[in-house]
C-alpha positions as CSV (number, residue, x, y, z in Angstrom):
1,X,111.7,-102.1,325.5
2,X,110.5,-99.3,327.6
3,X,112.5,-97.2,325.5
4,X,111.1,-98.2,322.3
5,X,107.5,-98.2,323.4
6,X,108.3,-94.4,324.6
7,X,110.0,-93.8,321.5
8,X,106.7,-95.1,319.6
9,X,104.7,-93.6,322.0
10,X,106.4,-90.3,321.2
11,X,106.6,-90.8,317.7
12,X,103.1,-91.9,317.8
13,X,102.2,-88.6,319.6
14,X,104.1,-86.6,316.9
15,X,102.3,-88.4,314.4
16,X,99.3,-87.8,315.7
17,X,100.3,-84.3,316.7
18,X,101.0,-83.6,313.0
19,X,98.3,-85.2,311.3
20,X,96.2,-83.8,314.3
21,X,97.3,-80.4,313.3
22,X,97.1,-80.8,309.5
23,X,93.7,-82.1,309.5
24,X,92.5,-80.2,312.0
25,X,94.1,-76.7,310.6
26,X,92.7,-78.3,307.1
27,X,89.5,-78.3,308.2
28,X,89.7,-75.0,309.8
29,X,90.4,-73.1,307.3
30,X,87.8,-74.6,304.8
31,X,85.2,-73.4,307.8
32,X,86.5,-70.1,307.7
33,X,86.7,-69.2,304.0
34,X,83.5,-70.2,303.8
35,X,82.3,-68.0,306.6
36,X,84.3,-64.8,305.7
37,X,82.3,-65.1,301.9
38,X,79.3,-65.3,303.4
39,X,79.5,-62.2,305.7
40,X,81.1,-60.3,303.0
41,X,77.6,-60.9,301.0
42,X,75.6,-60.1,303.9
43,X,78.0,-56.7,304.1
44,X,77.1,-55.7,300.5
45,X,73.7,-56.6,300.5
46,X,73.2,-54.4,303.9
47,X,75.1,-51.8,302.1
48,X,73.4,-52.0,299.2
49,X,70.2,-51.8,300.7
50,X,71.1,-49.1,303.1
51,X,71.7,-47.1,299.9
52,X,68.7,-47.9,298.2
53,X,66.4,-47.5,301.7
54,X,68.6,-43.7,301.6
55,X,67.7,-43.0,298.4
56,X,64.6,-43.7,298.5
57,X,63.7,-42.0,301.7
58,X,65.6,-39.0,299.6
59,X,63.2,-39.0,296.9
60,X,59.7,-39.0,299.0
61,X,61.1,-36.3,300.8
62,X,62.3,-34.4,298.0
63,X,58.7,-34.9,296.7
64,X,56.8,-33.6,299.4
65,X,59.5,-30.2,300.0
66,X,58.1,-27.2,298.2
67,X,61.9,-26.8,296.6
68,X,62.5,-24.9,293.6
69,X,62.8,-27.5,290.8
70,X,59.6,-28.9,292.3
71,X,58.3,-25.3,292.3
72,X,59.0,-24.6,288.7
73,X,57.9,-27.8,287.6
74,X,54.6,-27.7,289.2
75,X,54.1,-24.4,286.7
76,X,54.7,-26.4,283.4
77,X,51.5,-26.4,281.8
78,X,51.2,-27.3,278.4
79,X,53.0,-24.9,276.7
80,X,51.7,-24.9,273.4
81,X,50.6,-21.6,271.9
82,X,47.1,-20.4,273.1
83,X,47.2,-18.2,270.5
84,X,48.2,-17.9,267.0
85,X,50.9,-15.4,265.2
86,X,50.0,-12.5,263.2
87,X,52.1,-11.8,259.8
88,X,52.2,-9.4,257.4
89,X,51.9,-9.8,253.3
90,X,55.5,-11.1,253.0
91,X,55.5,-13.4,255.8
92,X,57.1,-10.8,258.5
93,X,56.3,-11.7,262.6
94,X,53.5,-9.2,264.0
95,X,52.5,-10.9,266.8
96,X,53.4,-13.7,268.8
97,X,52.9,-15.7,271.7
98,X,56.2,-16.2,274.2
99,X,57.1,-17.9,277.5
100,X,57.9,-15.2,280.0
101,X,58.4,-15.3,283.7
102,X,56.7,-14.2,287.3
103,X,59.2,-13.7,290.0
104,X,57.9,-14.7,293.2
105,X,59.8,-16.0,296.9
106,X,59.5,-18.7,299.1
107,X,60.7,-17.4,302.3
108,X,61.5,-21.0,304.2
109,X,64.2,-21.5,301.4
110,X,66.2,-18.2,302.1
111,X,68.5,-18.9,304.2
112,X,70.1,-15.8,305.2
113,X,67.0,-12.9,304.6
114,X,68.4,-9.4,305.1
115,X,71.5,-10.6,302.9
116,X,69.1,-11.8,300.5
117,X,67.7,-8.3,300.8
118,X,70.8,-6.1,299.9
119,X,70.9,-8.6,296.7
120,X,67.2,-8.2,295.4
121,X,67.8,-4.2,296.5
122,X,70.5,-3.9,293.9
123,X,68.4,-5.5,291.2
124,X,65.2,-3.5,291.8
125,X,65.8,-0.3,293.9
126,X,62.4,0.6,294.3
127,X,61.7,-2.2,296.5
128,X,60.3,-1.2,300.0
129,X,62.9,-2.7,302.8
130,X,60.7,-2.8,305.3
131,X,57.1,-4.3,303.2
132,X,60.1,-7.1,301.6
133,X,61.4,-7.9,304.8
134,X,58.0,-8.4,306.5
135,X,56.4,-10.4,303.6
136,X,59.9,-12.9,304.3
137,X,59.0,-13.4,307.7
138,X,55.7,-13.5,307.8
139,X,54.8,-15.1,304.3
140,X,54.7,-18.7,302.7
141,X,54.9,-17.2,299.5
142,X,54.9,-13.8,297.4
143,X,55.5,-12.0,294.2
144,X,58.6,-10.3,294.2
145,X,57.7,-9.1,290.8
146,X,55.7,-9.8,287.6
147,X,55.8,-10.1,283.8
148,X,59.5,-9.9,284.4
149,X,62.0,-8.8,281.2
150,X,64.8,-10.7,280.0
151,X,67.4,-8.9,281.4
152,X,65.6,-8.5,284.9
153,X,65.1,-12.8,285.2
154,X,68.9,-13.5,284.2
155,X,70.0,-11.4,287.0
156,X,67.9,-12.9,289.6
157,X,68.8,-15.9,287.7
158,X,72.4,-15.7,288.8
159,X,71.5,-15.3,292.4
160,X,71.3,-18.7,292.9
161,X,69.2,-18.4,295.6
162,X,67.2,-21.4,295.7
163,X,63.8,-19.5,297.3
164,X,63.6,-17.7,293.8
165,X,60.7,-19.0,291.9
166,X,59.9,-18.6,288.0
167,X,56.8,-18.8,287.0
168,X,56.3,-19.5,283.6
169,X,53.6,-18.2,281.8
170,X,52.3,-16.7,278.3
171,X,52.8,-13.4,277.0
172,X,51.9,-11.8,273.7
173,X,54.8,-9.7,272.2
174,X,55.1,-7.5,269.1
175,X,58.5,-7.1,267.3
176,X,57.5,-3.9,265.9
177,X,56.2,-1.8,268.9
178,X,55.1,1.0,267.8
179,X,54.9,0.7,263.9
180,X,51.9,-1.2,264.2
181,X,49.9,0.5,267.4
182,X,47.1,1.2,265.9
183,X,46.4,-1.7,263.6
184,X,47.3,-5.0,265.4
185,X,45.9,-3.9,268.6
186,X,46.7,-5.4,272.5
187,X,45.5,-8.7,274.4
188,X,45.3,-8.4,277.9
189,X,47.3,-10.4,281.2
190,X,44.8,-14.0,279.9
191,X,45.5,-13.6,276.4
192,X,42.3,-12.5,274.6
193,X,42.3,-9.5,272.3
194,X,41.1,-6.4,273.8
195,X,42.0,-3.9,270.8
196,X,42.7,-3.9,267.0
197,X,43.1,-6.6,264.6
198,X,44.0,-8.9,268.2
199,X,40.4,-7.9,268.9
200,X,38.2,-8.2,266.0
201,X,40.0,-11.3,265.1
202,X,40.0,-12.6,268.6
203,X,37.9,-16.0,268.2
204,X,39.7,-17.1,265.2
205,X,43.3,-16.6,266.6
206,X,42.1,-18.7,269.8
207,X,40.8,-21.5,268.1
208,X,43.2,-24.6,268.3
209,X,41.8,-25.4,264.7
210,X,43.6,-22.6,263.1
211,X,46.9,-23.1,265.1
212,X,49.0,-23.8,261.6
213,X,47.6,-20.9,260.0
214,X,48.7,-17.8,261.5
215,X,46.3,-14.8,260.6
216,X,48.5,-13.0,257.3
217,X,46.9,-9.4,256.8
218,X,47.4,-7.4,254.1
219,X,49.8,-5.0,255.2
220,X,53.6,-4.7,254.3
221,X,56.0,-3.8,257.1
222,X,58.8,-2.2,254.8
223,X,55.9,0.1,253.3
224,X,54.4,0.7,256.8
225,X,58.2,1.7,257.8
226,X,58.8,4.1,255.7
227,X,55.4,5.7,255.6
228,X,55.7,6.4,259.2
229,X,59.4,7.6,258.7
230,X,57.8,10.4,256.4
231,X,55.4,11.5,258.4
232,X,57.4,11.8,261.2
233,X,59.5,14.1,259.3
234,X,56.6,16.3,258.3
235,X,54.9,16.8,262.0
236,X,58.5,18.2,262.8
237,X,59.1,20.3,259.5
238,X,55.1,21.9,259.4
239,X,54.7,21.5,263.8
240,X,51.8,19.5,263.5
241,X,49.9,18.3,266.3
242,X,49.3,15.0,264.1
243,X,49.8,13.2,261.5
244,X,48.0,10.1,259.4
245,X,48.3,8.0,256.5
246,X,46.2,5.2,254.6
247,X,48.4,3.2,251.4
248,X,45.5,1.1,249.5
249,X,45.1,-1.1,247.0
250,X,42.8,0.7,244.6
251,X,41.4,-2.0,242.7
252,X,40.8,-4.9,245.7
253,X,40.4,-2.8,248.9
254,X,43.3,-4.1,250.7
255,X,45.2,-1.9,253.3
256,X,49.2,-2.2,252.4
257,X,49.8,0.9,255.3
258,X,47.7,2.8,257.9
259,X,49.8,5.3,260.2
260,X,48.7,7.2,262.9
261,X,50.7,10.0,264.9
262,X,50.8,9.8,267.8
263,X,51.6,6.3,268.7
264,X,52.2,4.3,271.3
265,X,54.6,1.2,271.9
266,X,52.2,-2.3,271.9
267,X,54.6,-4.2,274.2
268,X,54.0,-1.8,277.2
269,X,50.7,-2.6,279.0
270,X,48.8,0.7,279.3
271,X,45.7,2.5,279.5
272,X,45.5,4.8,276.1
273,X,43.0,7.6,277.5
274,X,44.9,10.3,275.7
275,X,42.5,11.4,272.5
276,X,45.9,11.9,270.5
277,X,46.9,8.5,270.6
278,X,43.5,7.8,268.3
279,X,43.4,5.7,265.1
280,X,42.9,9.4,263.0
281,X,42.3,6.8,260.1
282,X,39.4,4.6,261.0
283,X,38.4,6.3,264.4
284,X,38.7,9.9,263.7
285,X,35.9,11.9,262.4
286,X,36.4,15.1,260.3
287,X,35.3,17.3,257.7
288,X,37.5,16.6,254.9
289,X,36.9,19.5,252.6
290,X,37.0,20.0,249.1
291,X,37.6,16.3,248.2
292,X,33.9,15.7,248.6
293,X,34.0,18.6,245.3
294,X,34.9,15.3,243.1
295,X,32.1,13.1,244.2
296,X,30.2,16.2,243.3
297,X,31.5,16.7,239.9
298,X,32.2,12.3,239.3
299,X,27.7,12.4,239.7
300,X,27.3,15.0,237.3
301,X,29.2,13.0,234.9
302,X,27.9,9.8,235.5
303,X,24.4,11.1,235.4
304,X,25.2,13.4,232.2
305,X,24.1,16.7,233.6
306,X,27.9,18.0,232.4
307,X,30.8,17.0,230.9
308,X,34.0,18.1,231.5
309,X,34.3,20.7,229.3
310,X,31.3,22.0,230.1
311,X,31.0,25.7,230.9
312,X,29.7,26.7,234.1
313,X,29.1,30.4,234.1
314,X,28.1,33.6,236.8
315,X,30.5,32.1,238.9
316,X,30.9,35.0,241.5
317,X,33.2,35.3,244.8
318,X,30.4,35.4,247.1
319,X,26.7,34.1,247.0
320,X,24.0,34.2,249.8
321,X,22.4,31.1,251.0
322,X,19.8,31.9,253.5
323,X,21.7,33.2,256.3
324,X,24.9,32.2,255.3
325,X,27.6,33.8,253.1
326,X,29.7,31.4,251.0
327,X,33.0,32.5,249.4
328,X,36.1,31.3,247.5
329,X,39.1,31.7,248.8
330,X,40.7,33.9,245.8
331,X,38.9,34.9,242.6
332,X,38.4,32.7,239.6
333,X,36.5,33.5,236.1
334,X,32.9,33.9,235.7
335,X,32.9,31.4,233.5
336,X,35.0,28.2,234.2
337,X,34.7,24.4,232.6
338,X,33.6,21.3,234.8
339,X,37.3,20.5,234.7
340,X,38.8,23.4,235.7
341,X,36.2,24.2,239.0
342,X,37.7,21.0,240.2
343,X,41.3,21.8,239.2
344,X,41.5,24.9,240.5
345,X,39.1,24.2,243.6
346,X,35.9,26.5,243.0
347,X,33.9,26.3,246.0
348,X,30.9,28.4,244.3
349,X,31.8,26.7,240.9
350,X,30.9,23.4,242.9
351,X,27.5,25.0,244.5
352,X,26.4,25.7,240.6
353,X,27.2,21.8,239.7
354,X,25.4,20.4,242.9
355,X,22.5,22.1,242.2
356,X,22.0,20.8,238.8
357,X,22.4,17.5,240.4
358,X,19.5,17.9,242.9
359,X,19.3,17.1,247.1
360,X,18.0,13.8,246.3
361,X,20.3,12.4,243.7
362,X,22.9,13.6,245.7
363,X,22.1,12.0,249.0
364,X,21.8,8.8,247.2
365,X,25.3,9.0,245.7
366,X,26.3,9.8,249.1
367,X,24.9,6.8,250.7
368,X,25.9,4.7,247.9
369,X,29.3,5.6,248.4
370,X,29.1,4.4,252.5
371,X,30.2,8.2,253.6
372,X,27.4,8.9,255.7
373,X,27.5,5.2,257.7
374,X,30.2,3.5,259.9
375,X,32.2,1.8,257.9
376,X,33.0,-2.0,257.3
377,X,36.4,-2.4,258.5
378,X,38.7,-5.4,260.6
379,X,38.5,-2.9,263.8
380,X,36.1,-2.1,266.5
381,X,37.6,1.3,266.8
382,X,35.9,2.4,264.2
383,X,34.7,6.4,264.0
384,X,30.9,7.4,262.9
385,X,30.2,10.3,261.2
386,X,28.0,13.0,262.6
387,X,24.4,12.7,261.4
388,X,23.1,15.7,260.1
389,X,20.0,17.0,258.4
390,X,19.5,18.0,255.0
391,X,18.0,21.3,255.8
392,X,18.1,24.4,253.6
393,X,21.8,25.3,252.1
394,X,23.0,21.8,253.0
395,X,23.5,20.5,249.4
396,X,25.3,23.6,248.8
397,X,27.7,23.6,251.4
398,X,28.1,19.3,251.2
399,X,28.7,20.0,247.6
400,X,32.1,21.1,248.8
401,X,32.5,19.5,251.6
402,X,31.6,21.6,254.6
403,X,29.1,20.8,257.0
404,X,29.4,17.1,256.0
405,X,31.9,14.4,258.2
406,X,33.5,11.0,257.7
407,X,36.3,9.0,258.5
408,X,39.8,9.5,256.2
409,X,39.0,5.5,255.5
410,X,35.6,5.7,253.9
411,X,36.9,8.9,251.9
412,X,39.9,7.0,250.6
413,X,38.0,4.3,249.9
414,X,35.2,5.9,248.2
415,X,37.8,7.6,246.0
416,X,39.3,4.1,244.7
417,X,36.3,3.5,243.6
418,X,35.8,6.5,241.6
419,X,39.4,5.8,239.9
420,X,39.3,2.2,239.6
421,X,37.2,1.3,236.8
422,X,33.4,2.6,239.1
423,X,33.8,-0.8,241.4
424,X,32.5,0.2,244.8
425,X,35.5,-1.9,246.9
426,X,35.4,-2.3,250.8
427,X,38.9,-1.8,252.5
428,X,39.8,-4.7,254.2
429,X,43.6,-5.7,256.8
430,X,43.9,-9.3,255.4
431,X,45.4,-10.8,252.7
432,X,43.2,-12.1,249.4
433,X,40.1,-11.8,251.5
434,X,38.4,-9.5,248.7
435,X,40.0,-11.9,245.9
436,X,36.7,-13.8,244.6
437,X,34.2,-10.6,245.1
438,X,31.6,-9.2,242.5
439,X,31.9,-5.3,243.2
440,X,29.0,-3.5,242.4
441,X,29.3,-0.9,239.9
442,X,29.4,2.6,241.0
443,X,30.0,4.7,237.9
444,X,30.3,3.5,234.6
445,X,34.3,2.9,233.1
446,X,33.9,6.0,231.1
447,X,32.9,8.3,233.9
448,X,35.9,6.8,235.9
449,X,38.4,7.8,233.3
450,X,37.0,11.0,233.0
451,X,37.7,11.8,237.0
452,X,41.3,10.2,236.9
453,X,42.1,12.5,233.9
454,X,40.6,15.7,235.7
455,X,42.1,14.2,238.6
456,X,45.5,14.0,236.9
457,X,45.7,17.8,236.2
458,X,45.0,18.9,239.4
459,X,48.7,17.5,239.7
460,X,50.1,18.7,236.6
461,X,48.4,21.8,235.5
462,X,49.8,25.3,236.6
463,X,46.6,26.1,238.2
464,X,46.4,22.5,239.6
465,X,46.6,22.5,243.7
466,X,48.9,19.5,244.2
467,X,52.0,20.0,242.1
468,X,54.1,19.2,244.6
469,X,53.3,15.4,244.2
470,X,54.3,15.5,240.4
471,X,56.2,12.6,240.9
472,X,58.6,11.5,237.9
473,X,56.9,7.9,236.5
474,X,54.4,7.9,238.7
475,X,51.1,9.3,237.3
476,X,50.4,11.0,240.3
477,X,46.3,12.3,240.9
478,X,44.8,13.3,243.3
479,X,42.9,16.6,245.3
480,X,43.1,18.8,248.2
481,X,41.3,19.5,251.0
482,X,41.8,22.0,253.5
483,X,39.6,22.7,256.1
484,X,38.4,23.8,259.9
485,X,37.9,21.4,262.6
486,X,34.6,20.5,263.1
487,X,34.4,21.6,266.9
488,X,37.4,23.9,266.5
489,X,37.2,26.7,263.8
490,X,40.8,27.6,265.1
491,X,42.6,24.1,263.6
492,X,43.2,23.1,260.3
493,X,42.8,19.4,258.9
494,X,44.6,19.4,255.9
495,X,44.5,16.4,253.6
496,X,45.4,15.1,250.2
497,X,44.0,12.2,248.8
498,X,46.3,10.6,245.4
499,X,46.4,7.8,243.1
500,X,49.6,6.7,241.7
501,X,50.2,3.4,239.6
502,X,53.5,1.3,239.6
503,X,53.8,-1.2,236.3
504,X,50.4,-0.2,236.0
505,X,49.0,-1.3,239.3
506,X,47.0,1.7,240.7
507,X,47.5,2.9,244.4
508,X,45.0,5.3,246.4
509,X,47.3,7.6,248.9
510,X,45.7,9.5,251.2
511,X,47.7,11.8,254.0
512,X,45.8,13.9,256.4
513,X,47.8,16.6,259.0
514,X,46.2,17.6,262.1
515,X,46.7,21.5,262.4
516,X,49.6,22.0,260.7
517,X,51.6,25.5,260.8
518,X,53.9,26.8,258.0
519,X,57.1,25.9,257.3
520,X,58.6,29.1,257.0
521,X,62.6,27.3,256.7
522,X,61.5,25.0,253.8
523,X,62.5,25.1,250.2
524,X,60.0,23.5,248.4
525,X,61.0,22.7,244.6
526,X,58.0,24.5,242.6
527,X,57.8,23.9,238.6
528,X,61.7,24.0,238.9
529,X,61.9,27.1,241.0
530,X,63.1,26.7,244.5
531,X,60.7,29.1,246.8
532,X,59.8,29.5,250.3
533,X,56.0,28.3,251.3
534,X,53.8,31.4,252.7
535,X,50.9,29.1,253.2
536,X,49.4,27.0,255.4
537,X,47.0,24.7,252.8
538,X,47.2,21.2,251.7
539,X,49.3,22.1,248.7
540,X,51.8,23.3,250.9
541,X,52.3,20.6,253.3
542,X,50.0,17.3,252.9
543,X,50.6,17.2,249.0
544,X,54.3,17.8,249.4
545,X,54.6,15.0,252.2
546,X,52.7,12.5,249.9
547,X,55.5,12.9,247.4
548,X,58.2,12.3,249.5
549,X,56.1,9.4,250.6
550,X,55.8,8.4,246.7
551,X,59.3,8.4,246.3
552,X,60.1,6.3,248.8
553,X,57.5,3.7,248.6
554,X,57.5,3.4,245.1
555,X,60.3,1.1,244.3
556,X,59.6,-1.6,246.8
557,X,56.0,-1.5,245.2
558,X,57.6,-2.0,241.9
559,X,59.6,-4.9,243.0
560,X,57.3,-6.8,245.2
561,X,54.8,-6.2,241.9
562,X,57.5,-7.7,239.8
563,X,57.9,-11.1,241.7
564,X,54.4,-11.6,241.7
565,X,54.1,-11.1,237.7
566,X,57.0,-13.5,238.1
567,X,55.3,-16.3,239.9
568,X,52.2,-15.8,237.6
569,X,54.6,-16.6,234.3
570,X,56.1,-19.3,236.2
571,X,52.5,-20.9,237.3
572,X,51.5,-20.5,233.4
573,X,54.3,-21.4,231.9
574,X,54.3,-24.6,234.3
C-alpha cells in the first residue's frame, strides 16, 4: 500500500509537475509576447519622436544661422522687370533689364581664411591681402566685389565656399554696345534713365502699366550697322577727327539711323566728359555751309522772285560788304541761271538772290524752318544754335551759310521738307509716332519739285559738286557744304546732305566729317576715270562716303519696303 500511495504520490507529483509546467510556461509566454510588443512600440515611437524633436530643432536653427541659402534667399525680391525693353523697327533687343550679381562675404562661414585668400587672389589679383584679410577678421560682412560679370560669378561659383554670398539684383544691359551709344542712352546703379532715349523716355519705361509694351523706336539695327561700318572706314581713309551720320525718313520724320564717331560702349558704366564722345547729330552745333544756299534759292522760288532759269547777272569774284570781303572759291560766269549758282555753288551768285528776297522774308523762312531754335527731338542732349544778330552784311553772309549755326538734325530735317512735297516734318526715334499728323505746308508741291530737280543735277551734272554719289537706281540729290569751324578757322566741317528713293520711297542722307584731311592713296572713280583726290572739300570725302553708304543700305531698304507693300496687299486683299 505504501508503495502504491508513493507511486500515486509520485505520479501525482509528475502530473502535477507537468501540468504545473505546461500551464505555468503557457501562461508565461503569453505575458511575455505581449510585453516584448509593447516595448517595441514604445522603441519606435521614442525613435520616431527623437527624430522628429532632431529635426525640428534642425530647422529653427537652420532658420536663425545667417547661412548661405538663407542669405541668398533673403535677397529674392520680386523679380519682375522694373523696367521695360527697348526695340528697334523690326523687333530687335536694345535694351533690357537682367538679374546680375553682388559678391559679398560672410567671414563666420569661412572656415579656413588665408586659404580662402590664395583662392579669391587667383580670381581677382588686384585684391589688397592685407585690407581682405582684415575685413575677414574683423567684419560681419563685406563686398568682395560688385556688379559682378558672368564669367567672374561662375568662378567664385565653383569655390564652394559657403561664406560667398550672391546678391541678386537688376541691371540694365544693351546687346549692341556701342552701335547705339548715342541714341538709347544709360540708366544709372537704381535703374532710372540718366541719358538718351533711357532718359527722355524714363517715366514711361518705369510705369508697370506699360510692362507688355516695350518702347519700339524707329530705328533699324541692320541699317544702323552698316552706316557705322562706313563711316568707320572713312575717318581712317580721310584721318578725320570725327565722323556723323543721320538716315531719315523724308516724308514722316522718323529716324531709321543716327551715328556718331566717336563712341562709347553703353554696358560699361562711365563718366563721358570727353567733348568727342558728343552726339555731333543732335548736340553739336556748327556752321553747315553752303546747304543753307538751297533754303536761299527754295524762298526765291516759292515767293516767285526767280525761277530756275532765271539769269542772275554781274556776278563778280569778290564784292565788299562793309568791312568785309566776300569771295568764291574759283571763278564762275558773270552771268549764271538760279540753277546753276546752286549747282555749281556761287557764293556771290547766292548774295544777289538773298537780297532780292529781303532780311525780313528771309528771317521768317528761317524761323519757319526751326534752324534758329533748339529743336524738338526724343533727347535732352540736344545742341542750340548760337543766337546771333541781324546786323549789317548778315543776310548776305547767311545767304550762304556763314555766320549762321544749327544742329546737322534740324538741317536734315529742314531739307526733307523742302524735297518732300513742302510738308514741314519733325524728326522723331519712335515708330508710327508721326503717322496721324497734319504737316503744315512749307512751300507749295511745285516749288518742291523745282529744288529736288536742281537738287538732282548738283549730282549729275559735270559742274555738279557731288558726283561721287551718282548712285546707279538711286536718284541720288543732294548739296555740299564745306566750311570752318565756328571757334576754329583752322578745321573743316565738311557735310553732304542727299535724298535718294528706293521703290519710290524717298530717303534724306546727311553725313558730316569733323576735319577731315586728304586722301592722298585713294582712287576715286570720277565720270568713269579713276584719279587721285587733291582736295580737301565735301565732294571729295563726305559725298563720296554717302555713296558707299547708298550702296550698302540700299537693298535692305528695298526689301524691308517690299514686305510692308506686301502686308498692305495682303490687309486689302483680306
Amino acid at each position: 500500500m505504501k508503495k502504491k500511495k508513493i507511486k500515486n504520490i509520485n505520479s501525482k507529483q509528475q502530473s502535477f509537475f507537468f501540468e504545473d509546467y505546461l500551464t505555468t510556461n503557457h501562461k508565461y509566454k503569453k505575458q511575455k509576447n505581449f510585453t516584448a510588443n509593447e516595448d517595441r512600440i514604445y522603441l519606435l515611437f521614442f525613435s520616431f519622436f527623437s527624430l522628429i524633436f532632431i529635426f525640428s530643432l534642425k530647422i529653427i536653427f537652420i532658420s536663425f544661422q545667417n547661412s548661405n541659402y538663407n542669405e541668398i534667399t533673403s535677397y529674392k525680391y520680386n523679380f519682375n522687370n522694373i523696367r521695360n525693353d527697348i526695340l528697334d523697327r523690326n523687333g530687335v533687343l536694345l535694351s533690357r533689364n537682367i538679374t546680375a550679381y553682388h559678391a559679398a562675404i560672410k567671414p563666420s562661414l569661412i572656415k579656413d581664411k588665408k586659404k580662402f585668400l590664395v583662392k579669391i587672389k587667383i580670381i581677382f589679383p588686384e585684391i589688397n591681402s592685407e585690407i581682405f584679410l582684415k575685413n575677414l577678421n574683423q567684419k560681419k560682412y563685406f563686398y568682395l566685389k560688385k556688379r559682378l560679370t558672368d564669367s567672374e560669378k561662375e568662378k567664385l561659383w565653383k569655390l564652394g565656399e559657403k561664406g560667398l554670398i550672391f546678391e541678386p539684383f537688376q541691371t540694365r544691359v544693351y546687346p549692341h554696345s556701342n552701335l547705339y551709344s548715342h541714341i538709347i542712352g544709360q540708366t544709372d546703379y537704381d535703374n532710372y534713365g540718366i541719358s538718351g532715349v533711357e532718359n527722355y523716355y524714363d517715366n514711361y519705361l518705369r510705369d508697370q502699366k506699360n510692362f507688355n509694351k516695350p518702347l519700339i523706336l524707329s530705328l533699324d539695327t541692320n541699317i544702323q550697322y552698316l552706316v557705322k561700318n562706313e563711316l568707320e572706314k572713312a575717318l581712317k581713309i580721310f584721318e578725320a577727327d570725327g565722323a556723323a551720320s543721320l538716315l531719315m525718313d523724308s516724308n514722316n520724320g522718323e529716324v531709321l539711323s543716327l551715328v556718331s564717331l566717336p563712341d562709347f560702349n553703353l554696358n560699361k558704366r562711365i563718366d563721358i566728359n570727353d567733348e568727342a564722345l558728343m552726339n555731333k547729330i543732335t548736340k553739336g552745333v556748327f556752321e553747315l555751309g553752303s546747304i543753307f544756299k538751297t533754303f536761299t534759292v527754295a524762298l526765291a522760288l516759292e515767293e516767285e522772285i526767280v525761277e530756275s532759269d532765271t539769269e542772275i547777272k554781274n556776278i563778280k569774284k569778290n564784292i565788299k560788304c562793309s568791312v568785309h570781303n566776300i569771295s568764291d572759291v574759283k571763278k564762275f560766269p558773270e552771268t549764271m541761271t538760279v540753277e546753276e549758282i546752286l549747282v555749281q555753288s556761287s557764293n556771290i551768285g547766292t548774295i544777289k538772290i538773298a537780297k532780292k528776297i529781303g532780311e525780313e522774308k528771309f528771317k521768317n523762312f528761317l524761323k519757319e524752318l526751326n534752324l534758329l531754335n533748339s529743336p524738338d527731338f526724343e533727347l535732352n542732349e540736344i545742341g542750340n544754335p548760337i543766337p546771333f544778330n541781324w546786323n549789317k552784311c548778315k543776310l548776305e553772309t547767311i545767304s550762304f551759310g556763314h555766320g549762321i549755326t544749327t544742329t546737322p538734325l534740324q538741317a536734315a530735317t529742314a531739307y526733307s521738307s523742302l524735297i518732300n512735297g513742302g510738308r514741314l516734318i519733325s524728326p522723331t526715334l519712335k515708330k508710327n509716332k508721326n503717322e496721324k499728323l497734319v504737316f503744315k505746308r512749307i512751300i507749295s508741291e511745285e516749288t518742291s519739285k523745282k529744288i529736288k530737280d536742281i537738287l538732282r543735277k548738283v549730282v549729275t551734272d559735270e559742274k555738279g559738286t557731288a558726283s561721287l554719289a551718282d548712285i546707279y537706281g538711286y536718284n541720288v540729290s543732294g548739296k555740299t557744304g564745306t566750311s570752318q569751324y565756328y571757334d576754329d578757322k583752322d578745321k573743316n566741317i565738311n557735310t553732304f546732305i542727299s535724298f535718294f528713293e528706293v521703290l519710290n520711297k524717298k530717303y534724306t542722307l546727311l553725313v558730316m566729317l569733323d576735319d577731315p584731311q586728304i586722301a592722298k592713296n585713294l582712287i576715286y572713280d570720277y565720270r568713269g576715270l579713276k584719279i587721285k583726290g587733291t582736295r580737301n572739300e565735301a565732294g571729295w570725302n563726305a559725298v563720296y562716303t554717302s555713296g558707299k553708304i547708298i550702296e550698302r543700305i540700299g537693298p535692305i531698304l528695298a526689301i524691308n519696303h517690299k514686305e510692308i507693300l506686301n502686308r498692305h496687299v495682303v490687309k486689302k486683299t483680306n
